[in-house]
C-alpha positions as CSV (number, residue, x, y, z in Angstrom):
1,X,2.4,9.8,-16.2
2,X,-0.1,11.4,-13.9
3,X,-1.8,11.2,-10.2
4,X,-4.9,11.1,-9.9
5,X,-7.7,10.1,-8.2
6,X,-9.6,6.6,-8.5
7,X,-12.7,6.4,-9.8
8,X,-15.5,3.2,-9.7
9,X,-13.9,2.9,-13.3
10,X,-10.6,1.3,-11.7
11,X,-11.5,-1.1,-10.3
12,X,-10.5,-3.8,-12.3
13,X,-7.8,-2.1,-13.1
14,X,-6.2,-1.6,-9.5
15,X,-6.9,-5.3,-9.2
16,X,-4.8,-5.9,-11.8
17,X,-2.0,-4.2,-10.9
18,X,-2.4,-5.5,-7.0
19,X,-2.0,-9.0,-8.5
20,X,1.0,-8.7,-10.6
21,X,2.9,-6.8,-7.7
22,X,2.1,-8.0,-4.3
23,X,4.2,-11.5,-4.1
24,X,7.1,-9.1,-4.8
25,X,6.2,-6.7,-1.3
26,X,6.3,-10.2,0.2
27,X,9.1,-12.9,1.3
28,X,10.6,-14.4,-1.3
29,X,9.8,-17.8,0.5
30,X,6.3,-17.3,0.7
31,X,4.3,-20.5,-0.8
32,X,2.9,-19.5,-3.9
33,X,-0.5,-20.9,-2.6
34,X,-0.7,-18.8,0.0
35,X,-0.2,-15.9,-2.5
36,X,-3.0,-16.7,-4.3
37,X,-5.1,-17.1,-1.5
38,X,-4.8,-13.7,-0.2
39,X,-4.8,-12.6,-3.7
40,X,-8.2,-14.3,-4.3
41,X,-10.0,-12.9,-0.8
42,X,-8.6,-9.6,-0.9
43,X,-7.0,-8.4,-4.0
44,X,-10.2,-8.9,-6.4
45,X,-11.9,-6.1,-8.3
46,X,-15.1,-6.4,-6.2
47,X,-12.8,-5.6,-3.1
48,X,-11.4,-2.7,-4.3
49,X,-15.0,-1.5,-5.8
50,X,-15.7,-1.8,-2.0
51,X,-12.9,0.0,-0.8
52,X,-13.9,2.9,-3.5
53,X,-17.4,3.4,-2.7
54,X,-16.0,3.4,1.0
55,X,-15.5,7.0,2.7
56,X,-13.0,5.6,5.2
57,X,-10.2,5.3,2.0
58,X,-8.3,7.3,-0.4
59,X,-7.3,5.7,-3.2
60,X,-4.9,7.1,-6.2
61,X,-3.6,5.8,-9.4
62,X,-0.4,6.4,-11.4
63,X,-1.9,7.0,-15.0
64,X,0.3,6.5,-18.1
65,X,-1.5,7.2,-21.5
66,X,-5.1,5.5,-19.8
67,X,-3.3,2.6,-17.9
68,X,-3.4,2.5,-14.5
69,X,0.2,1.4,-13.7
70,X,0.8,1.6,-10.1
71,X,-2.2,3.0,-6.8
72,X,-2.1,3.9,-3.1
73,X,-5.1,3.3,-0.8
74,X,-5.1,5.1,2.3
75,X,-7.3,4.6,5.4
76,X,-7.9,6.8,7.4
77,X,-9.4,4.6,10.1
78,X,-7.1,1.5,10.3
79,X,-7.1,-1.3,12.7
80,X,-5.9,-0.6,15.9
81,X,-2.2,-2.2,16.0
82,X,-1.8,-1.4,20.3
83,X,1.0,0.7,19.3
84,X,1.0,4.5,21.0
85,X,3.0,6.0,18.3
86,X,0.9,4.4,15.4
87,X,-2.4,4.1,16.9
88,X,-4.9,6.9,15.9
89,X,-3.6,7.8,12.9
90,X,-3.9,7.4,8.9
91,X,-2.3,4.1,7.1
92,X,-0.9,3.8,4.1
93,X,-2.0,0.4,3.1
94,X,-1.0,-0.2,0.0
95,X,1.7,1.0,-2.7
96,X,2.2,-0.7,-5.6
97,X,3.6,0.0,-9.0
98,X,4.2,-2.2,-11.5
99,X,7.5,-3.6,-11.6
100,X,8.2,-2.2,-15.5
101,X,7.6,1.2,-13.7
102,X,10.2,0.7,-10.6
103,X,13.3,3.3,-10.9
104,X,10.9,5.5,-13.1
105,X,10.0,8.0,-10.2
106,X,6.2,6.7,-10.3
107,X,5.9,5.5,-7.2
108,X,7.8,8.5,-5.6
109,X,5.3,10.8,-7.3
110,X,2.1,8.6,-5.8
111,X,3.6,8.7,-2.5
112,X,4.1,12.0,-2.6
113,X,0.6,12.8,-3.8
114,X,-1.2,10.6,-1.2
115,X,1.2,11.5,1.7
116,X,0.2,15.7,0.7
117,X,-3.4,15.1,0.9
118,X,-3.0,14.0,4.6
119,X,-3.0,16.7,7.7
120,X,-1.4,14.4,10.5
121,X,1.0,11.6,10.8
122,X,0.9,8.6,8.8
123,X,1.7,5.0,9.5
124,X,2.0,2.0,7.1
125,X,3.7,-1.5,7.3
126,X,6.3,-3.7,5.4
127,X,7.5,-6.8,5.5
128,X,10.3,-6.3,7.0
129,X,12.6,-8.9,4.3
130,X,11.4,-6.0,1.5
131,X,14.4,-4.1,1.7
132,X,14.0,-1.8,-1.3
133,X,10.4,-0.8,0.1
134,X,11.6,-0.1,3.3
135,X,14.7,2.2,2.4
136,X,12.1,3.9,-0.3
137,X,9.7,4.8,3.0
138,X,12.3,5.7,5.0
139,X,13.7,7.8,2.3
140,X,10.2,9.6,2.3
141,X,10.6,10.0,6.1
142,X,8.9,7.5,7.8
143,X,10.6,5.4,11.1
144,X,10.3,2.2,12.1
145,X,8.2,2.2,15.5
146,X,7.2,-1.3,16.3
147,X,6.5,-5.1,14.6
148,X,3.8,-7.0,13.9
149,X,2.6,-10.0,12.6
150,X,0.4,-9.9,8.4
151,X,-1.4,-13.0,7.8
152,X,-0.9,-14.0,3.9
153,X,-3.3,-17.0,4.0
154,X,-2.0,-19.0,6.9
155,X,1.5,-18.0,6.1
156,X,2.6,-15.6,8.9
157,X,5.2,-12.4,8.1
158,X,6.8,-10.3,10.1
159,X,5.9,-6.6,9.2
160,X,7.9,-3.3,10.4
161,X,5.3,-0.9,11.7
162,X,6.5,2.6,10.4
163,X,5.2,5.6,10.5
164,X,5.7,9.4,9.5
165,X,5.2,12.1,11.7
166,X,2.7,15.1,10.5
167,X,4.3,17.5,7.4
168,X,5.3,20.9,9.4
């Protein structure tokens, strides 16, 4: 297993892990519906070819023998949240490895490799029912600093706005 960054090429492959392992960052309750609705409108491979050919992101894959078994996509100029401490900054906006790879270190060495390629703090949200996610990023030192509200088709969660100050 190696880090690396995406290419054009991974497209449909980063699509395809984004749609095996999203309904498991979110509440257990979630309609499935609604899953597949933000699935269909966000998660596709034209969306992440986008989001490739797009200077704003930074996006890495875990690659095991070829496969692309887990990616991170990073933006460096996310949405304002009107939150002091996480406005301004980079976001983490997605993580996600695929769940045969959970306890296997991947996702700690993609974190790690995204989070060293940045020169300031870092932000990201989670839902805040995903308790193994959220003791994983506060494990790679980031702090809960504020709420706020993700919109999974017309289902509303309530996300923990985190964020991790710049590496010394």
């Amino acid at each position: 297993m190696h880090i690396r960054t995406a290419s054009k090429t991974d497209a449909h492959a980063i699509s395809a892990v984004a749609v095996q392992t999203f309904a498991l960052a979110c509440p257990a309750n979630t309609p499935e519906f609604e899953l597949r609705k933000y699935i269909d409108e966000n998660l596709t491979p034209s969306r992440f070819e986008s989001i490739l050919a797009d200077g704003n992101f930074d996006v890495r894959v875990v690659d095991d023998g070829g496969n692309v078994v887990g990616f991170s996509v990073l933006t460096h100029r996310p949405d304002v949240l009107d939150m002091p401490l996480a406005d301004g900054i980079a976001e983490l906006t997605r993580c996600y490895v695929l769940p045969a790879y959970h306890g296997t270190g991947a996702a700690q060495k993609l974190v790690t490799a995204t989070l060293a390629a940045l020169n300031g703090a870092v932000r990201l949200t989670v839902n805040d029912q995903n308790a193994r996610g959220i003791r994983f990023y506060e494990r790679n030192g980031f702090a809960t600093v504020g709420e706020t509200t993700f919109e999974c088709g017309d289902d509303l969660h309530r996300d923990l706005v985190m964020v991790r100050a710049a590496a010394r």
